[in-house]
KOLVO-229048 format. One record per residue (C-alpha): z, y, x. Coordinates in pm, whole numbers, plus 32768, in hexadecimal, padded with zeros to 4 digits. Example, Ala and Ser with C-alpha at 12.3 -4.5 7.8 and 13.67 -1.06 7.14 Angstrom:
# residues 2
830C7E3E84CE;82CA7F968557;
***
This chain:
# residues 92
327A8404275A;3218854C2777;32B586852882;3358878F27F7;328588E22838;336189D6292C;331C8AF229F7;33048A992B5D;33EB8B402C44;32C48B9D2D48;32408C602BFA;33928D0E2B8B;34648D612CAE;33458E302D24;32FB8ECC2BB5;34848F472BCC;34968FD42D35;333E90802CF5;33E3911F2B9A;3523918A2C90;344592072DA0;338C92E52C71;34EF93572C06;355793BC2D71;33FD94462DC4;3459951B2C82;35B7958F2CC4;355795FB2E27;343C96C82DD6;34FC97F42E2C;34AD97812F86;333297802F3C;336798FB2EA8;33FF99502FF1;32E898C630D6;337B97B43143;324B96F53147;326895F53256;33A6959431E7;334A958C304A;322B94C53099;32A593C431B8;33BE937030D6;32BA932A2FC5;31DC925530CF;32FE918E3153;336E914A3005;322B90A82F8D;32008FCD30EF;33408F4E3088;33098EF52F2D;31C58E662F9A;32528D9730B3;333F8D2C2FB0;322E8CCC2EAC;31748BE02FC4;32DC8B61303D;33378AFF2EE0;31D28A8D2E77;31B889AB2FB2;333689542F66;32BE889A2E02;3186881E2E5D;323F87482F97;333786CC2E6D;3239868C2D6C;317585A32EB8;32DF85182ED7;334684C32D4B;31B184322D1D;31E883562E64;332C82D22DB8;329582912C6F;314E81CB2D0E;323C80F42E02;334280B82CC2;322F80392BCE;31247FA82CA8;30447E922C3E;2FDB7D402CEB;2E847DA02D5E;2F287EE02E1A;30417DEF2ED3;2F587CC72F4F;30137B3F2F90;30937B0C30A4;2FA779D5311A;3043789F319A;2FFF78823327;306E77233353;2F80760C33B0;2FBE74F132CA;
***
């Protein structure tokens, strides 16, 4: 049984706010022309703490369900030797 291949979210959420982010820092360079530096550029900066933020957030996000779905899968098919008998504690 194999896993289909798919993008992870913590891969492409970031990818397409980092493309929107290039879009906006594109529209508003106007601002840049007119020397609004601090502002151009601390938009820009806040923009990729975000997405970053969001990439750890996300990547932490799957790696806490992929410890959760491989905890399931060991305690649904376990074997004898991992789940010792319970030994008898009666004197006979």
């Amino acid at each position: 049984m194999s896993k289909k291949s798919k993008f992870k979210r913590s891969v492409v959420f970031p990818v397409i706010m980092l493309a929107y982010l290039a879009t906006m820092a594109w529209i508003g360079r106007d601002r840049l022309e007119r020397g609004e530096y601090l502002y151009y550029f601390g938009v820009i900066g806040v923009g990729i703490i975000i997405i970053i933020l969001l990439y750890f957030s996300l990547r932490k996000k799957e790696q806490l369900q992929q410890r959760r779905e491989q905890e399931l899968e060991d305690n649904q098919y376990g074997t004898y030797a991992s789940n010792p008998p319970e030994q008898d504690t009666s004197k006979k």
